[in-house]
C-alpha positions in Angstrom: 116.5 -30.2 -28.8 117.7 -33.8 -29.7 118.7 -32.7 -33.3 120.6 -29.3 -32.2 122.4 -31.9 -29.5 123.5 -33.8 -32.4 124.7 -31.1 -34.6 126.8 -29.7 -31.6 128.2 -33.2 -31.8 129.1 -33.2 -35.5 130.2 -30.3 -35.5 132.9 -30.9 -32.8 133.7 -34.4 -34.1 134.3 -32.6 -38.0 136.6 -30.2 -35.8 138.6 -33.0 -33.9 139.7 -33.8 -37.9 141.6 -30.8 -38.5 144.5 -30.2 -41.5 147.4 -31.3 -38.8 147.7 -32.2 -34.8 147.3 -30.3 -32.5 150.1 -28.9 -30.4 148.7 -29.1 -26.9 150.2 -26.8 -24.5 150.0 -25.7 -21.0 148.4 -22.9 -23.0 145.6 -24.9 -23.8 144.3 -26.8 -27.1 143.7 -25.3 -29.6 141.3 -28.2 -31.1 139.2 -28.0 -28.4 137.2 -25.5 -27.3 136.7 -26.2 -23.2 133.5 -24.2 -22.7 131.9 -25.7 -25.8 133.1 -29.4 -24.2 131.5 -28.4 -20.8 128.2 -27.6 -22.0 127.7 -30.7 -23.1 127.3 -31.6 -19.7 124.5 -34.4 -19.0 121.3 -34.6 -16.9 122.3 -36.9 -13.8 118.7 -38.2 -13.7 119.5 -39.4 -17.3 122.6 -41.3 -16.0 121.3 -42.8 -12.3 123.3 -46.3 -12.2 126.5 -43.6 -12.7 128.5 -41.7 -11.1 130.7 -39.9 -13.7 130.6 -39.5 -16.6 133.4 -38.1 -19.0 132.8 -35.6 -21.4 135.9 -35.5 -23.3 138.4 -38.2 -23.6 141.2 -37.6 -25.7 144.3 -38.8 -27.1 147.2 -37.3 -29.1 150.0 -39.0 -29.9 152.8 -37.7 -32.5 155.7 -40.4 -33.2 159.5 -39.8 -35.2 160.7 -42.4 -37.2 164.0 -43.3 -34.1 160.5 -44.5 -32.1 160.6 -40.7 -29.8 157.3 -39.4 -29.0 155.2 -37.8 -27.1 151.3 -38.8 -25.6 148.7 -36.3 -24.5 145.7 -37.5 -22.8 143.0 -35.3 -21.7 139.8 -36.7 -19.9 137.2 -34.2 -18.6 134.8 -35.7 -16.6 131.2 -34.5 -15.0 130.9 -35.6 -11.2 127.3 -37.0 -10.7 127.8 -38.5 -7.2 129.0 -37.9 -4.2 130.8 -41.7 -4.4 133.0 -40.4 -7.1 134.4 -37.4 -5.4 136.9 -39.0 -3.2 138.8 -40.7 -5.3 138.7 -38.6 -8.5 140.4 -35.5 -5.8 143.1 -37.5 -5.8 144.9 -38.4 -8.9 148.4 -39.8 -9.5 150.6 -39.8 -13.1 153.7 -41.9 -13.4 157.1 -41.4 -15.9 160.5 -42.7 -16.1 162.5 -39.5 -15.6 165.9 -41.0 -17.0 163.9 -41.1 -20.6 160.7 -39.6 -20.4 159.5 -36.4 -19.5 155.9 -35.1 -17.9 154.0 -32.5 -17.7 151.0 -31.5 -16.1 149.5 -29.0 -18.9 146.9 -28.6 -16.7 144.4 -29.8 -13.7 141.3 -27.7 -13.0 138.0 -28.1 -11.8 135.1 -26.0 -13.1 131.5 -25.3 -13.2 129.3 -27.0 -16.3 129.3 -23.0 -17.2 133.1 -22.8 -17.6 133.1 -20.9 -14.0 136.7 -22.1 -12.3 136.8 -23.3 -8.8 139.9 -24.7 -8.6 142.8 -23.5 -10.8 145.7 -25.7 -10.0 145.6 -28.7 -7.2 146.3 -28.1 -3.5 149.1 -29.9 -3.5 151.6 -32.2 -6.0 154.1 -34.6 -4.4 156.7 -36.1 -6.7 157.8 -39.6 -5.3 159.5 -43.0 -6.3 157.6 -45.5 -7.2 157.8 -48.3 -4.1 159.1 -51.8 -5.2 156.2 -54.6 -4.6 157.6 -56.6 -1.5 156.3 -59.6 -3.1 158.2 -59.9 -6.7 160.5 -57.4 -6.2 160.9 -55.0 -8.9 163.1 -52.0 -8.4 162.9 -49.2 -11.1 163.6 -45.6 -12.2 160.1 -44.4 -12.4 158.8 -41.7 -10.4 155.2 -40.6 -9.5 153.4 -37.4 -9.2 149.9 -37.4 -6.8 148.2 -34.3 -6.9 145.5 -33.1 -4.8 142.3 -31.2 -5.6 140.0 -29.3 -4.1 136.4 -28.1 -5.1 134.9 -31.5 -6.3 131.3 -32.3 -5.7 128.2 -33.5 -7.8 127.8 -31.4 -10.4 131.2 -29.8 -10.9 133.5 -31.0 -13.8 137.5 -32.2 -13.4 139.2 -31.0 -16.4 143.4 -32.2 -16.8 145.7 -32.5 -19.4 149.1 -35.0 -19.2 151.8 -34.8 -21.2 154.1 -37.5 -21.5 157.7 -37.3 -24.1 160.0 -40.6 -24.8 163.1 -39.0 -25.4 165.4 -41.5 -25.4 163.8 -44.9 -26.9 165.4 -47.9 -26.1 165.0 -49.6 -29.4 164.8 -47.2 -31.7 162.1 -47.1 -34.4 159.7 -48.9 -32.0 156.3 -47.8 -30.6 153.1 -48.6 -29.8 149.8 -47.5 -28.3 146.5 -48.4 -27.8 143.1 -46.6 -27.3 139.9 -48.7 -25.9 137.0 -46.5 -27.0 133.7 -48.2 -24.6 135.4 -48.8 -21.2 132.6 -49.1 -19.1 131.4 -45.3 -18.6 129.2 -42.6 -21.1 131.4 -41.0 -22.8 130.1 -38.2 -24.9 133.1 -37.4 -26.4 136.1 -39.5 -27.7 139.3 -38.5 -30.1 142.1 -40.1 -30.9 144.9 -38.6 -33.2 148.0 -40.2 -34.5 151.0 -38.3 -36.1 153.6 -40.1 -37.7 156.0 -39.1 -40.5 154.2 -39.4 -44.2 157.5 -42.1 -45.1 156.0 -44.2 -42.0 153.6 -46.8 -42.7 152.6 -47.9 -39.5 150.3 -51.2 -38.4 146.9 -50.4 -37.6 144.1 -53.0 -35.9 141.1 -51.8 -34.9 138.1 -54.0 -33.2 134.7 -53.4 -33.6 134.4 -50.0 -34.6 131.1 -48.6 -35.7 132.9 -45.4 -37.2 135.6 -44.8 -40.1 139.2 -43.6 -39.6 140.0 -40.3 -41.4 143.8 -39.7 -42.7 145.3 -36.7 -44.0 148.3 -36.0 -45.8 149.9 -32.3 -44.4 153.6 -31.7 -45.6 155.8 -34.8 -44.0 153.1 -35.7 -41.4 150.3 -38.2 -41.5 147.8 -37.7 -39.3 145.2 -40.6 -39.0 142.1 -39.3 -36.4 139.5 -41.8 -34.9 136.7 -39.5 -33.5 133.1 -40.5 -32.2 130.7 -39.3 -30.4 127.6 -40.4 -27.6 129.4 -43.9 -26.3 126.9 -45.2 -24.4 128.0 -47.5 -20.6 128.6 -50.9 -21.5 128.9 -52.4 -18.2 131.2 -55.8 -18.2 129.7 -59.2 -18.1 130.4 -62.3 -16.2 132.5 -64.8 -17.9 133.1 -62.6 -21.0 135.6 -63.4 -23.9 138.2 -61.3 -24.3 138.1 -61.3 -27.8 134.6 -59.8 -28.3 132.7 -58.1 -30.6 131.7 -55.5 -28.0 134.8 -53.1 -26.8 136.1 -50.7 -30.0 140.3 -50.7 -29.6 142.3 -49.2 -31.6 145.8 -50.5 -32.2 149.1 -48.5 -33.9 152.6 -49.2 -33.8 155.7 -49.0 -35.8 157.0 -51.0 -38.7 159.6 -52.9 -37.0 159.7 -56.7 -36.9 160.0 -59.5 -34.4 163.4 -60.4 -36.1 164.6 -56.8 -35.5 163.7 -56.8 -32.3 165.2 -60.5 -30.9 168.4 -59.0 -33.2 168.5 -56.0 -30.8 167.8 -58.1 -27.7 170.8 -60.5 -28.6 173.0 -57.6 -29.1 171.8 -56.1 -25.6 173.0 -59.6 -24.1 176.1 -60.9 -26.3 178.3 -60.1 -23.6 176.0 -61.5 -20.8 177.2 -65.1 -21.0 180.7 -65.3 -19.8 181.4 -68.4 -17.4 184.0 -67.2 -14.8 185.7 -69.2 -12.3 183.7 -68.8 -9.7 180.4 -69.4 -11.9 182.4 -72.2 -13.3 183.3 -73.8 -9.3 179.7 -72.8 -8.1 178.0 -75.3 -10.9 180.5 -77.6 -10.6 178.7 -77.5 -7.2 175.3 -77.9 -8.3 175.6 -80.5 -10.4 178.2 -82.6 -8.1 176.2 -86.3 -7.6 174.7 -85.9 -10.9 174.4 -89.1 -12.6 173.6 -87.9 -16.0 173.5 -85.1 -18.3 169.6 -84.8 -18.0 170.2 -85.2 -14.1 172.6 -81.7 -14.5 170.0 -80.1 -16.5 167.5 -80.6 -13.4 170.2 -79.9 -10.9 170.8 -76.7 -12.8 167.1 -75.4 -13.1 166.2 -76.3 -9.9 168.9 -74.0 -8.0 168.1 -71.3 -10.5 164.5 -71.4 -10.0 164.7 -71.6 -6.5 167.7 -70.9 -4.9 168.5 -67.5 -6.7 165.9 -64.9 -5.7 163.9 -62.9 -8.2 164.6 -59.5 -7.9 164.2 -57.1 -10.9 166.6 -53.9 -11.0 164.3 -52.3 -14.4 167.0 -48.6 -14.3 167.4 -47.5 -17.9 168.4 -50.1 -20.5 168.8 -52.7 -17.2 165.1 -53.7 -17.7 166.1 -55.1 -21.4 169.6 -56.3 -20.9 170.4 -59.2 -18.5 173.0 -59.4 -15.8 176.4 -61.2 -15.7 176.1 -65.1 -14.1 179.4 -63.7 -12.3 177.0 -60.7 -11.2 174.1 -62.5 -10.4 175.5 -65.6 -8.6 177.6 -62.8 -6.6 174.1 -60.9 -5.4 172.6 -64.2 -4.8 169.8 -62.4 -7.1 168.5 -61.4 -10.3 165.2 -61.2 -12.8 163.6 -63.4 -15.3 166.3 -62.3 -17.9 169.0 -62.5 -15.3 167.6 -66.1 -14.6 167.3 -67.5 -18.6 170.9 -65.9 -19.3 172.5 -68.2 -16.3 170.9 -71.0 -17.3 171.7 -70.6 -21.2 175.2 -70.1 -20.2 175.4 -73.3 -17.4 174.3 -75.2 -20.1 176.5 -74.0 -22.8 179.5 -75.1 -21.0 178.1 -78.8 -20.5 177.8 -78.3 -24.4 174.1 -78.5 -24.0 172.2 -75.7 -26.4 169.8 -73.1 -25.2 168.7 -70.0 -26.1 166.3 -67.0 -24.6 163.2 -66.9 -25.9 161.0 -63.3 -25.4 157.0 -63.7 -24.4 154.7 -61.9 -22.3 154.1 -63.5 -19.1 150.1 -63.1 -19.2 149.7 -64.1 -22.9 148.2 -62.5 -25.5 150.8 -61.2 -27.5 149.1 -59.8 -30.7 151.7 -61.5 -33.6 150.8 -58.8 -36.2 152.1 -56.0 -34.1 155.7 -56.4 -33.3 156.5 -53.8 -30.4 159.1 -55.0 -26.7 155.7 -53.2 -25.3 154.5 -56.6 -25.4 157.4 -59.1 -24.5 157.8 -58.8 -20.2 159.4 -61.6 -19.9 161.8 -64.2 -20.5 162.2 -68.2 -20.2 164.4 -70.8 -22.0 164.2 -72.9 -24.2 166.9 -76.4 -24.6 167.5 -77.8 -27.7 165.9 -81.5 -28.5 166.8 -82.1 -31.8 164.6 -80.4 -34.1 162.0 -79.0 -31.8 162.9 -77.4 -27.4 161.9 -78.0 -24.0 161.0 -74.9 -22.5 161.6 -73.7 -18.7 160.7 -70.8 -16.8 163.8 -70.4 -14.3 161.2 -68.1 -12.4 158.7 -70.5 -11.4 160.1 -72.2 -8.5 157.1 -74.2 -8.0 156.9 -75.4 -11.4 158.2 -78.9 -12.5 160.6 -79.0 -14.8 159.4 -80.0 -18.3 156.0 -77.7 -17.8 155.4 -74.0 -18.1 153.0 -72.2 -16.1 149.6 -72.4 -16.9 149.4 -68.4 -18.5 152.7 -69.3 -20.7 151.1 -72.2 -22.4 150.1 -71.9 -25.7 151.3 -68.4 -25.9 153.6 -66.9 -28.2 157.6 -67.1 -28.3 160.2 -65.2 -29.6 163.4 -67.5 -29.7 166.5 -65.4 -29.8 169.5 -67.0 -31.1 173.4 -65.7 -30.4 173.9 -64.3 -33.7 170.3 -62.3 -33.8 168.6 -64.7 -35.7 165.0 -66.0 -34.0 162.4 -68.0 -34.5 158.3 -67.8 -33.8 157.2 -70.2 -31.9 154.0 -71.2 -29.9 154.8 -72.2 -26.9 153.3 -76.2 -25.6 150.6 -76.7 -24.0 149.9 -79.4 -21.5 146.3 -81.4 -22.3 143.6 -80.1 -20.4 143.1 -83.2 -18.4 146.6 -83.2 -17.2 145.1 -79.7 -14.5 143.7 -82.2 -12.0 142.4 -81.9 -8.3 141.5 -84.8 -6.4 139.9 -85.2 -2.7 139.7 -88.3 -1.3 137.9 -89.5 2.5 137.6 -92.7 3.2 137.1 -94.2 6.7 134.3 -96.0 9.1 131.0 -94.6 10.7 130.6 -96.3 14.0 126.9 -96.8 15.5 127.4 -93.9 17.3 128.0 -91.5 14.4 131.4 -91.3 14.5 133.9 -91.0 11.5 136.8 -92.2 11.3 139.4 -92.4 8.3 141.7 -90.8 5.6 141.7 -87.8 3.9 144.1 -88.2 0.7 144.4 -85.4 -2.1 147.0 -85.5 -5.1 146.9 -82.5 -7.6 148.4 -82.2 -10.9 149.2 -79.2 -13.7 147.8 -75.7 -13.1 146.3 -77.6 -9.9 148.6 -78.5 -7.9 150.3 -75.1 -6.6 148.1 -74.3 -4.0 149.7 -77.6 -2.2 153.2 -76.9 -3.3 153.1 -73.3 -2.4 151.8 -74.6 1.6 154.7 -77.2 1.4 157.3 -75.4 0.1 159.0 -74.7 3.5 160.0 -77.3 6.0 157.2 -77.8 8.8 158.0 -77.1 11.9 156.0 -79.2 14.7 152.9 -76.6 14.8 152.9 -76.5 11.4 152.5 -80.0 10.9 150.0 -80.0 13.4 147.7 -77.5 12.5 147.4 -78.4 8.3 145.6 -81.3 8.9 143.1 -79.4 11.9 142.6 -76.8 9.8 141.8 -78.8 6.8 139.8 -81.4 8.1 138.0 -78.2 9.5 136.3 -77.6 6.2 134.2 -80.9 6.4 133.9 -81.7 10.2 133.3 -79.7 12.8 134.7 -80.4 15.9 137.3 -83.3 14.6 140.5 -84.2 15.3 143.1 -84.7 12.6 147.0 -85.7 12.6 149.9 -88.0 11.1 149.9 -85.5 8.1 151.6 -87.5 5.5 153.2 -84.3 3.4 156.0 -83.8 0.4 158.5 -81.3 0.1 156.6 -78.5 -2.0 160.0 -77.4 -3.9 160.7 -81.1 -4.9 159.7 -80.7 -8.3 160.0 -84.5 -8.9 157.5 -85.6 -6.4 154.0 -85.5 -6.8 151.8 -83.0 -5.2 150.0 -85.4 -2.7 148.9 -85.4 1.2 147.3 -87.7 3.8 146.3 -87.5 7.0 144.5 -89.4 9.5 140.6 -87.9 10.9 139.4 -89.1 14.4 136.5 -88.5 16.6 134.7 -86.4 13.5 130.8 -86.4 14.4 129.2 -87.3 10.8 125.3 -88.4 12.0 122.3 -87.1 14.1 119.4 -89.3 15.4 116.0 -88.9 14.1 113.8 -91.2 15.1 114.5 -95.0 14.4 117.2 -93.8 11.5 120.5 -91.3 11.4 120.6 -87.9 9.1 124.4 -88.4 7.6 125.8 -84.3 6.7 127.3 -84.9 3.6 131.1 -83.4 4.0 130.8 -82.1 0.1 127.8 -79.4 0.2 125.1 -79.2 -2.1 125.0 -77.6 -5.2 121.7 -75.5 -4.9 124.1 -72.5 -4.8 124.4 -73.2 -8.7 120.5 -72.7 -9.5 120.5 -69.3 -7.2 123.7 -68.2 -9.5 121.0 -69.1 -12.6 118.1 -67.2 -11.0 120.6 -64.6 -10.8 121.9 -64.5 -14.5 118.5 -65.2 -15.4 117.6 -61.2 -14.2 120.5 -59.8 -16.1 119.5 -57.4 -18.9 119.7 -59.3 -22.3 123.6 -60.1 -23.0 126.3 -58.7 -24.9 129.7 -60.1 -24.7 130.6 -63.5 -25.9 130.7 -66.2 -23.0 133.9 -67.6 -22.3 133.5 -71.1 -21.1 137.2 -71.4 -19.9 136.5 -68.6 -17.0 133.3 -70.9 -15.5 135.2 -73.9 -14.2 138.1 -73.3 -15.5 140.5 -75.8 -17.4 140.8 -79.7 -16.5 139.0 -81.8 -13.4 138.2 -81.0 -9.6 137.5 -84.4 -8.3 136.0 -85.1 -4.8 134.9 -88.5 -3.5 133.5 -89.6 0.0 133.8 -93.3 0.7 132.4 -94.5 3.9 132.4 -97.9 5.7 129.0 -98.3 7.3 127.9 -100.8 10.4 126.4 -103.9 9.1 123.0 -103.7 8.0 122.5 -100.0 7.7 121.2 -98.9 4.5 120.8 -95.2 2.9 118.4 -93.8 1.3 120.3 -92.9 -1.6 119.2 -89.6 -3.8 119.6 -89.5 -7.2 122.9 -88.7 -9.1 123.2 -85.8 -11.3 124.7 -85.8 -15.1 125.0 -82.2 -16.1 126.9 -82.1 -19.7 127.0 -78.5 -21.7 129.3 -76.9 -24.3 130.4 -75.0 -21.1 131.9 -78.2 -19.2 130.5 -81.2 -16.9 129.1 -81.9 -13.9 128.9 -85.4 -12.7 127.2 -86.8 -9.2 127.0 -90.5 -8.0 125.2 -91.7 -4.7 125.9 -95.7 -4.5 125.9 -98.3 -2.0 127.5 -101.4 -2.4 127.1 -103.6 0.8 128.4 -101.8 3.6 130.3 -99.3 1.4 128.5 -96.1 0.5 130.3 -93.7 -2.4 129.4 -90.1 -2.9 131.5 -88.2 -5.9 131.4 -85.3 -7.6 133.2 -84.1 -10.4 133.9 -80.9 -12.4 135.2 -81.0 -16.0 135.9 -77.4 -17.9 136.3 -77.2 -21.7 137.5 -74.2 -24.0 135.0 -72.9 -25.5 133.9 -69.3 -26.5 130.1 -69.2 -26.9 127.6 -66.4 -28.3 125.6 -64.1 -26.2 122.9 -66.3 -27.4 123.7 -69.2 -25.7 123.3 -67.5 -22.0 119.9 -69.4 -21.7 122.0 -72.5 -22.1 124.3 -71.3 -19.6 121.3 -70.9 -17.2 119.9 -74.3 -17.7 122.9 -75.9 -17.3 123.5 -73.8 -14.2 119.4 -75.1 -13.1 120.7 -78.8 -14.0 123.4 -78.8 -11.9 121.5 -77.1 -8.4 119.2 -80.0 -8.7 121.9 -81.9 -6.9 120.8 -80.4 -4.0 121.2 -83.0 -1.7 123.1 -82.1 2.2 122.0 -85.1 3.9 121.0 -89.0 3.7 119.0 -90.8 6.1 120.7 -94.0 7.0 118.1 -96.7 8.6 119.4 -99.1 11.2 117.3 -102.4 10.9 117.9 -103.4 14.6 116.1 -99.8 16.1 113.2 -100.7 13.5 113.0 -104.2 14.8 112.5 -102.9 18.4 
């Protein structure tokens, strides 16, 4: 049975590699033979953490040389649970009617013996697509939710999407991608590409464990990835992105970055006229300015957080930024619409600056030029012979940094006349992405704490601060930080004079105080006081080991980045404690790994006992082999386990 099951296979894998594409239809496929597809349905009990698997999952995609195309994707997929049905009877497609068009080839469900139950869905709803309330982006695309009927375990969903770019915006770009693991069996996978034979196109596959085939019919190329039996891979905590686990497959056109910052600068050549009421509104901005740098600041600073972002993404609107006139007018305008202003503000104080291109997640792949993906768009000043880059979108962001995602990351510069450069975008050092908790006060006889709470953050830590503070506080506002706070460490205290900064002053650093009264801090037992430590323990870190520990034997590479992160979380309690009172002090903890640092300290130093802890992440991408190290580092660290310390009071043990 098991070598007839693989012959099936090769059989329909040798067919997926036919003489030319296939032209798929509402009429069908003529490739793919459904019924043969649909007996290939699976045993559930084979499949029991599951609860689909697909059968087919295919991809056609047939470029021109002007960058049209169209994309047919096809899954078929075998119901196993009941868990699955819901949300697989509702399905929703998305397209950009003023240059695409869809079409729904076909949506069916079926019976693993090609038996139809439901033909067509119940019912299809064409809608816009609603802009996110947060971000505001408005565009042109439209979606289409179907419903279906018929679904349960056992029965098969069978659909086909079609989707044609009919009207590229840079014409002679494209670009696709095809992930052949995600994280479900899949006993059937194809993915065809048809190009024009002139078209050399840029190909990067990833971890493949099976060739390419490419044929030569007439004008056409046709290059066919086709595979069979895909086993789950589920994902793994803390796993690379860059692994050698998940196959992708990578295509895209010829063109080049310097072709497409040429066709960008064309887009925006007009975009930077200064009229006079841009001209009288910065005159505005920059009025009390002492110096040219001070402009620059003024300048950025009203741009990133005066002017709202709103993106209007209709047609060629998503790649072609807005007049200052326009969007000084509105009061609005995008990340493009944002960088333009700027570029032009500064051009008239005879300061240069240009646009530079980047995606606003990282992660550009450099050997595969394609706007699919650039998202984005900052500035970047002149400074002799290198820039200082700004993101005029990231009001909270000082000026002189880039958000944390940006950094490092790739750049396209785009100059006035088309010409660009490649860049790399700076990076702050790690240890500049700081947190810092401070208390400090007085234990009375009684148990009672008294003190200071203090926190300053800096880099990628300090927006959780500036994003509270970023309004002014009104009187309950003020009031009810510091309760709330203090909250997390006491129960039952009091906590005011909140000492605060204004969150959209980018020149002041992210730091608060505030004063804690009345905060209960010991217990009596016996002749000495059981003192709660405020910071936790950290036995939560060997139950996270015991728990990796049970994991089936590991895969994906371990990212040491997405464990603690980049740069220090400090935390330090310093308390005053009545004279003669000594603690029992447990021992400190010095956990240091490839994957970062853990560091405890329990001291007393007369009256003054100092409990600090500290976590330092590193970059670092580690093998699957090194998990045990991961789980004894984990181990070392939840041996600083310690929630209380007895303090003893020499004058009870004298009585």
């Amino acid at each position: 049975m098991r070598r007839r099951f693989a012959i099936c296979i090769a059989a329909l894998l040798a067919s997926s590699v036919s003489a030319q594409a296939p032209v798929i239809t509402p009429g069908g496929d003529p490739s793919v033979k459904s019924d043969t597809i649909y007996k290939l349905a699976v045993n559930p009990a084979d499949h029991p953490e599951e609860a689909i698997v697909w059968l087919l999952d295919d991809g056609v995609i047939r470029y021109d040389d002007q960058g049209r195309e169209s994309r047919t994707y096809r899954k078929i997929v075998q119901v196993l649970k009941q868990e699955a049905v819901e949300p697989l009877s509702e399905q929703s497609f998305s397209y950009s009617p003023g240059h695409e068009r869809m079409t729904i080839n076909w949506i069916r469900v079926v019976k693993p013996n090609g038996e139809v139950i439901s033909e067509t869905p119940s019912h299809i709803q064409e809608s816009d697509v609603p802009a996110s309330m947060g971000d505001p982006v408005y565009s042109d695309r439209k979606v289409k939710r179907v419903s279906l009927t018929g679904l349960a375990p056992g029965t098969i969903l069978d659909y086909s999407i079609t989707t044609e770019e009919l009207k590229p915006f840079l014409p002679g770009d494209f670009f696709n991608s095809w992930l052949v693991n995600p994280e479900m069996t899949i006993v059937r996978s194809r993915y065809v590409v048809d190009v024009p034979a002139s078209l050399d196109i840029r190909i990067r596959e990833d971890n493949l464990n099976f060739p390419r085939q490419m044929k030569t019919v007439g004008n056409r190329k046709i290059y066919t990835w086709a595979t069979g039996n895909i086993p789950r891979i589920k994902g793994e905590r803390f796993a690379a992105d860059s692994n050698g686990v998940r196959m992708t497959i990578m295509t895209g056109s010829p063109i080049t970055w310097a072709k497409i910052a040429s066709w960008y600068a064309g887009n925006a050549k007009d975009r930077y006229t200064i009229t006079p009421a841009v001209a009288a509104k910065l005159s505005e901005v920059v009025k009390g300015a002492a110096t040219r740098e001070d402009s620059i600041r003024a300048i950025h600073r009203w741009i990133a957080q005066d002017i709202r972002y709103v993106s209007i993404a209709l047609g060629l609107g998503g790649y072609q930024p807005r007049t200052p006139d326009d969007v000084i007018a509105k009061g609005y305008g995008d990340c493009k619409d944002k960088t333009t202003l700027f570029v032009a503000a500064l051009d008239r104080m005879g300061v240069t600056a240009y646009p530079v291109l980047l995606n606003s997640r990282g992660g550009v792949r450099r050997e595969l030029p394609t706007i699919e993906q650039l998202n984005h768009a900052i500035a970047a000043i002149k400074k002799g012979s290198t820039y200082q880059f700004v993101d005029l979108t990231a009001g909270l962001t000082p000026f002189g940094q880039l958000p944390y995602d940006e950094q490092g990351e790739f750049g396209l510069v785009v100059h006035p006349d088309g010409a660009s450069e490649e860049v790399t975008l700076p990076a702050d050092p790690d240890n500049s992405n700081s947190t810092s908790m401070r208390i400090v006060g007085t234990l009375s006889k009684d148990g009672m704490f008294d003190g200071m709470y203090e926190e300053e953050d800096s880099g990628a830590g300090q927006y959780f601060l500036r994003a509270m503070l970023e309004n002014p506080l009104d009187s309950s506002t003020r009031a009810s930080i510091p309760k709330r706070m203090v909250g997390r460490f006491f129960q039952g205290a009091e906590a005011d004079s909140l000492q605060a900064f204004n969150g959209k002053d980018l020149s002041s650093p992210a730091r608060i105080t505030f004063r804690i009264h009345n905060a209960k801090a010991t217990e009596h037992l016996g002749d000495s006081n059981i003192f709660t430590i405020p910071l936790g323990g950290m036995a939560h870190f060997a139950t996270f080991a015991a728990e990796l520990e049970k994991e089936p034997k590991r895969r994906f590479p371990i990212d040491a980045k997405k464990i603690l992160g980049i740069g220090t979380r400090r935390s330090e309690f310093v308390i005053t404690l009545p004279l003669g009172w000594k603690a029992r002090l447990p021992l400190g903890v010095t956990a240091t790994s490839p994957f970062g640092t853990y560091r405890s300290e329990y001291k007393q130093d007369g009256r003054v006992l100092t409990i600090s802890r500290s976590f330092t992440g590193t970059r670092a991408i580690l093998p699957p082999e090194r998990m045990p190290d991961l789980i004894a580092w984990f181990r070392q660290i939840g041996k600083d386990d310690t929630k209380f310390i007895l303090l003893d009071n020499p004058s009870k043990t004298a009585n």
